[in-house]
C-alpha positions as a printed Julia matrix, in Angstrom:
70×3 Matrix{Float64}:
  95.18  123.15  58.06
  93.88  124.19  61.54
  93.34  121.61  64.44
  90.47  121.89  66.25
  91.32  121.79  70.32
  88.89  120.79  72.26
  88.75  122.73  75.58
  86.59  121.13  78.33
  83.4   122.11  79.14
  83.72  122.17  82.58
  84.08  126.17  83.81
  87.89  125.3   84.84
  86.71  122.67  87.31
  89.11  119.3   87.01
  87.3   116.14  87.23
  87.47  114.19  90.12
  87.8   110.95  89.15
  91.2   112.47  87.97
  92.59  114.01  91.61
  91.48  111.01  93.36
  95.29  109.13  93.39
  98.79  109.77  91.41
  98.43  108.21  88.2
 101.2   107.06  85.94
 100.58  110.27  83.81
 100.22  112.16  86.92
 103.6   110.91  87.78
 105.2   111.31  84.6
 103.99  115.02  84.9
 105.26  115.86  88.26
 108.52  114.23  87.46
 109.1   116.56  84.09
 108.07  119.36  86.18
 105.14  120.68  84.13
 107.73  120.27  81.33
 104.73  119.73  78.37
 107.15  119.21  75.42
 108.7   116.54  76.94
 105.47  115.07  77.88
 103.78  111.76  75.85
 100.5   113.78  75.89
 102.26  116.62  74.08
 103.87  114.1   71.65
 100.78  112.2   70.51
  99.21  115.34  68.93
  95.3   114.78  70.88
  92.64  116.99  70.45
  92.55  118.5   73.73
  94.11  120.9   76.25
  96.08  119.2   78.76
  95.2   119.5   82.65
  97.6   117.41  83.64
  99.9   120.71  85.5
  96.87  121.18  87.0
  96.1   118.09  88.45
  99.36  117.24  89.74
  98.7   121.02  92.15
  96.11  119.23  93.36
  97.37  115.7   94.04
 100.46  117.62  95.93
  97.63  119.49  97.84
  95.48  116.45  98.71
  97.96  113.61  99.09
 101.64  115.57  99.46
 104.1   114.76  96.91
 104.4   111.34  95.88
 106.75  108.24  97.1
 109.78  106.89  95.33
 107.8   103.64  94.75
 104.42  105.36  92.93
C-alpha cells in the first residue's frame, strides 16, 4: 500500500512563523547535519515532506548559527 505525502501548497515558500527563532527541531536538525534518517520527523512516518534542511539555511542566514545553550 502507497502513502500519500502531502507536499505543501505553498510554491516552495517556507512559512514564517517557522524561520522566526531556532526551534528544538530546528536544532535537532542542524545538529544531525541535514542527516533525515536519523531525524524524529523521519522516524514517526508523517504525511508530509520535511522542510526542516531548509529552514535551518535560513535560520543560519537570519540569526547565524546557533549558541551552545539553544
Amino acid at each position: 500500500m502507497l502513502q500519500d505525502v502531502f507536499y505543501p501548497q505553498t510554491n516552495g515558500e517556507l512559512s514564517d512563523s517557522i524561520t522566526q527563532n531556532w526551534t528544538e527541531q530546528a536544532l535537532e536538525c542542524y545538529n544531525l547535519h541535514g542527516n533525515c534518517k536519523m531525524c524524529s520527523i523521519a522516524k514517526g512516518n508523517y504525511s508530509f515532506v520535511c522542510q526542516m534542511p531548509k529552514v535551518v539555511e535560513v535560520l543560519k542566514s537570519v540569526y547565524g548559527e546557533p549558541g551552545i545553550d539553544e
